[in-house]
N, C-alpha and C positions, 0 to 999 in steps of 0.2 A: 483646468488642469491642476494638479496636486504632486509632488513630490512622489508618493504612491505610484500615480499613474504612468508621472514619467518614468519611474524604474521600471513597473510592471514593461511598457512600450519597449524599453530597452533592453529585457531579459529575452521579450517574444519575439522580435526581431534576430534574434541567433537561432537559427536552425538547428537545435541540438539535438538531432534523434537521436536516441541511446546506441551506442554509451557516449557519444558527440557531447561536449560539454559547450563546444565554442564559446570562451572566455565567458561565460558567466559567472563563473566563480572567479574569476580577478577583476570584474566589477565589483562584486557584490565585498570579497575580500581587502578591494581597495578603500571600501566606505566604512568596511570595519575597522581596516588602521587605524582610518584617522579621527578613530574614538581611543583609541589607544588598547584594540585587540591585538592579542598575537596570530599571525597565521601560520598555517603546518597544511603545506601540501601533501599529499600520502596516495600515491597512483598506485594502485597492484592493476599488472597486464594491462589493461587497455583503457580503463577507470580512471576518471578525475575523480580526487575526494577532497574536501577544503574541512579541517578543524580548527575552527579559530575560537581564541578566550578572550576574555575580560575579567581579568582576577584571577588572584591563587587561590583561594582559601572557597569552602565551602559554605553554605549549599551552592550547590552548582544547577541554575536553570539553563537548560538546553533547546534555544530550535532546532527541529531538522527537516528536511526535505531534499528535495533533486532538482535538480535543470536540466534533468533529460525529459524528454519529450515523446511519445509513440508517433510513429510514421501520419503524414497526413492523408494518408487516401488518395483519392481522385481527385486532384488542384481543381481541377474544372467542375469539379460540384459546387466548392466555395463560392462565396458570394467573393470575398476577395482572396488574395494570394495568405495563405496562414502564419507565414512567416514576415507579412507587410502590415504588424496592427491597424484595424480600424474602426473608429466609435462610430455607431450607428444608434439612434432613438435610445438614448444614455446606456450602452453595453460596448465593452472591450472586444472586437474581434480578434483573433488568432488562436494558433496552435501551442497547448500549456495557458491560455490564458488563468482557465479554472484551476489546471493538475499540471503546475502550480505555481507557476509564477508568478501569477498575482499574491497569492502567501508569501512569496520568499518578498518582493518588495514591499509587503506590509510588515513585517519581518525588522526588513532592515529600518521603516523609517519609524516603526515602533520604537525600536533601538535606540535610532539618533534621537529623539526626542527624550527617553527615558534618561539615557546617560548625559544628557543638556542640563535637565532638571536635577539630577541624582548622580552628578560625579564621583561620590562617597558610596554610593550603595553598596550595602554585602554583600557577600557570597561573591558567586561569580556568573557570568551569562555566557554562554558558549555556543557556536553552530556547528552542523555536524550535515554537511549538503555534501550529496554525492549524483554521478551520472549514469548509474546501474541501478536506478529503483525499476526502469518500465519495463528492464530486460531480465536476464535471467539472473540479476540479485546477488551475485555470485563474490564481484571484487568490488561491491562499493558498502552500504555500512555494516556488515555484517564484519567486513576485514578490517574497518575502523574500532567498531567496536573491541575487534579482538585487539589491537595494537591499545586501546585507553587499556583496557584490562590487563594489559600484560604488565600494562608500568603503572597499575593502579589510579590510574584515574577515574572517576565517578561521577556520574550523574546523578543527581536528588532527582529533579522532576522534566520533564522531556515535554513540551509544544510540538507536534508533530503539524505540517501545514497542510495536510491532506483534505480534497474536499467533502466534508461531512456534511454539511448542510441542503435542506429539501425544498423549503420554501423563500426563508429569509434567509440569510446570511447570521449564524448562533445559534439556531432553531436547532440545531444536534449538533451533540459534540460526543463525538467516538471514547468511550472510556473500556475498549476492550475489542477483540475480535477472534473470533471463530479459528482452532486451528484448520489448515489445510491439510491434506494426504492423498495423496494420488498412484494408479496403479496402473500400469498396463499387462492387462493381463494375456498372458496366448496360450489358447487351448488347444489338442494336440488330438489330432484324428487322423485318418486314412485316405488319403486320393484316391478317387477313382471315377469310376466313368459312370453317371446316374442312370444307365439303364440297369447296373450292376449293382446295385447297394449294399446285396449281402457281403462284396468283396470290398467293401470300405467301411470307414466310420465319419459320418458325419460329424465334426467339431460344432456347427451354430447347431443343430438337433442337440448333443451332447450338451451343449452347454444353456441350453433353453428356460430345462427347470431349473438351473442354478442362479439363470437372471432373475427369473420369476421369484423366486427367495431370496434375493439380496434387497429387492424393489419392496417385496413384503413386510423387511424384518425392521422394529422399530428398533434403534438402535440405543434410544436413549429418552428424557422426556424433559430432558433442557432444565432448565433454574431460573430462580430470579433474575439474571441478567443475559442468559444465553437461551435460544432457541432450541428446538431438537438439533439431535446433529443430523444432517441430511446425508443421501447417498444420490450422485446421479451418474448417468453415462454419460458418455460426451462423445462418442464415436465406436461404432462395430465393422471391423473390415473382416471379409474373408472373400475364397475364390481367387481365380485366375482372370477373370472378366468372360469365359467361356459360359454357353449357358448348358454345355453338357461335361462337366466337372463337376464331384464334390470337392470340395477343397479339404485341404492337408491339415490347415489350422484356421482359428479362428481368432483373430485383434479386438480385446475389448480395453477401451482407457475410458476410468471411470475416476471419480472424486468425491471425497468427503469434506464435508466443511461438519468441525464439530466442535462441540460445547466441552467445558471442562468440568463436565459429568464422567467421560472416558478420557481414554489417550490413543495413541494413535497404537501403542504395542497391542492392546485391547482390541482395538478394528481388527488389525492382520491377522489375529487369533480366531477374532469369529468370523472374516470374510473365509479364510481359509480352512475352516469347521466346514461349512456349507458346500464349499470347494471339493471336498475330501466326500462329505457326505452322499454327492454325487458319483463319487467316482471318476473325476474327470484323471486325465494327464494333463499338466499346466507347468507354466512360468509365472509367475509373479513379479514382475518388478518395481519396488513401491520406492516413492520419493515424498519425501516428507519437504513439506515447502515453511511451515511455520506453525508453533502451537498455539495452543490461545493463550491471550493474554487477559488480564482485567486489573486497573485501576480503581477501589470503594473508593467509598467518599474518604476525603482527606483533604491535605493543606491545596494540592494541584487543580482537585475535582471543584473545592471551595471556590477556589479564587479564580478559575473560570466562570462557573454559576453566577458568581458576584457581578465582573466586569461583562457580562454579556445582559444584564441586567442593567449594569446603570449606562452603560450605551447604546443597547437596544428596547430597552423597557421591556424586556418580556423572559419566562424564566425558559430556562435551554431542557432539550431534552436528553439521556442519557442514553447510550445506544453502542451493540456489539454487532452490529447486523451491517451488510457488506462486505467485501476481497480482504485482501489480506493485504496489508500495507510495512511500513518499515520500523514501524512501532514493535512488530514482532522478536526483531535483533536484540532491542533498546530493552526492552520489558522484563527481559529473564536475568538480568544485570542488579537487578533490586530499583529500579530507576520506577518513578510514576511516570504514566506513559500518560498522553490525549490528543486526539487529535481534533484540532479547529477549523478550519478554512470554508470556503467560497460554497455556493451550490454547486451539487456535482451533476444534474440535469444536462449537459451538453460534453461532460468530460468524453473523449476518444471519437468523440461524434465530429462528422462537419461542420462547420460554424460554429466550434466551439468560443463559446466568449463568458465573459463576468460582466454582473454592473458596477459600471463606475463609480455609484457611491457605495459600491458595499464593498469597495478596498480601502477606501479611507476607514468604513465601521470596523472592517475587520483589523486592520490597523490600529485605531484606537480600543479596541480589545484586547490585543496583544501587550500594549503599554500600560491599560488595565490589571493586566497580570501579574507584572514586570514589577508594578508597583506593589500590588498586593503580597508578594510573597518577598523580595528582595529590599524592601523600607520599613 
């Protein structure tokens, strides 16, 4: 057992589905006290949010992350209950062990260690843990973020504890991500009875060739650090369930993950060219979830690279690829953004677990950091 461990045990043991906090953040805020942090509760509607410091003055390094947790599924798939941790053949069982409570108590005993050793240290160290990362994102750091920025507070460099990692534990570390943009589209045709077609307008016929050209059109051809930007559907409804109806319209929600070759005003522009080119009659209604961001090399990118190096002996790899996380809030603030954490191979999955010595490595990485840039 490790210090690590036992927090990690004691976060996953609270049932936090989103936006459910169940007092993880007055654990976690109690062990900050008593390093001599300040804490700043900040609930918008139904959200816990914990901002706590150490120090006035700048540069200011930041963890962040969440202690909400997505639903477990079917209990009875689990090997055990998700919310009762259990080590099996050296892995942490539960629900959040990966995403990400075993980050947040590497987190904290990173912390406790550094500020042992470096009661003097500059700058300042701050966390920024909210319970609306798995949900809809809406009142947890995005509403913090706005409240530091209103009274000017700043972030230099942001640790984000999200799970990046493929095989070992450092092997990737997230220095950017894809934005998101999302549409649902409804296309607008004529009901009627399919023996009768010329008294209707088919919407999925209507809008056929227009799939076929969105699926075609390359959008872009990515960069050094970002992929193409993709385009996929995610779901087509139309119909009344009748099988002798045409339907009246047609539901397409579809999504872009894209590189900071375009933006998202650029998409709407050419989805809706294509749109028009057809001829259709449509809704559009687009929700932009986050843009990209990217972190180059620099003092944040450095002294990860460095500490993942002399505690795991091997050099990390640099990476925008994967969802979209809360680094996206953090990013557009001027803040260096990265994120570290655990493999993410079982996150959202049943039996989601961590191994137990790769909380203590991740841990000792973080304090790695802590040092590099803050001594």
């Amino acid at each position: 057992m490790s210090e690590t461990l036992d927090l990690a045990i004691d976060l996953i043991s609270r049932d936090s589905v989103t936006p459910e906090d169940k007092g993880c953040q007055q654990v976690m805020g109690d062990r900050l006290a008593a390093l001599g942090f300040n804490n700043e509760s900040l609930r918008f509607e139904d959200v816990d949010n914990l901002w706590s410091r150490r120090g006035s003055e700048g540069p200011v390094f930041c963890f962040a992350g969440h202690t909400d947790v997505v639903p477990t599924g079917p209990v009875e798939q689990w090997q055990s209950d998700p919310f009762q941790p259990a080590i099996r053949d050296g892995k942490l069982y539960g629900r959040g062990a990966a995403d990400m409570k075993g980050s947040l108590a590497a987190m904290i005993t990173a912390t406790e260690r550094f500020v042992a050793k470096h009661p003097d240290h500059k700058g300042s160290i701050a966390y920024l843990i909210t319970s609306d990362e798995e949900g809809p994102s809406i009142n947890g750091t995005v509403k913090v973020v706005e409240a530091l920025e209103a009274r000017k507070e700043k972030i230099d460099w942001c640790l984000v504890g999200e799970p990046s990692s493929t095989k070992q534990v450092g092997d990737v570390v997230k220095n950017g991500r894809r934005g998101s943009l999302g549409c649902v589209l409804t296309v607008r045709g004529k009901q009627g009875h399919v023996a009768y077609p010329h008294l209707a307008r088919n919407p999925v016929h209507l809008v056929a060739p227009a799939i076929a050209d969105l699926v075609a059109t390359e959008w872009d051809q990515g960069n050094a650090f970002f992929p193409k930007t993709t385009f996929q559907i995610s779901n087509i409804h139309a119909g009344t369930g009748a099988t002798n109806v045409i339907p009246g319209t047609c539901e397409i929600t579809f999504n872009f993950r894209y590189s900071t070759e375009t933006d998202d005003l650029a998409l709407r522009k050419r989805v809706e060219a294509i749109l028009d080119h057809h001829c259709l009659e449509y809704d559009a209604n687009w929700t932009l979830s986050g843009h990209p961001f990217l972190t180059p090399e620099g003092e944040l990118v450095d002294a990860a690279k460095h500490a993942i190096r002399e505690v795991a002996g091997f050099d990390t790899q640099l990476s925008t690829a994967g969802g979209t996380s809360d680094g996206r809030f953090i990013a557009p603030t001027g803040a260096q953004v990265l994120e570290l954490g655990p493999l993410n191979a079982t996150i959202h999955q049943v039996d989601e677990c961590v191994a137990v010595d790769e909380l203590d490595q991740l841990s000792a990485m973080y304090e790695r950091i802590l040092e590099k840039l803050l001594t």
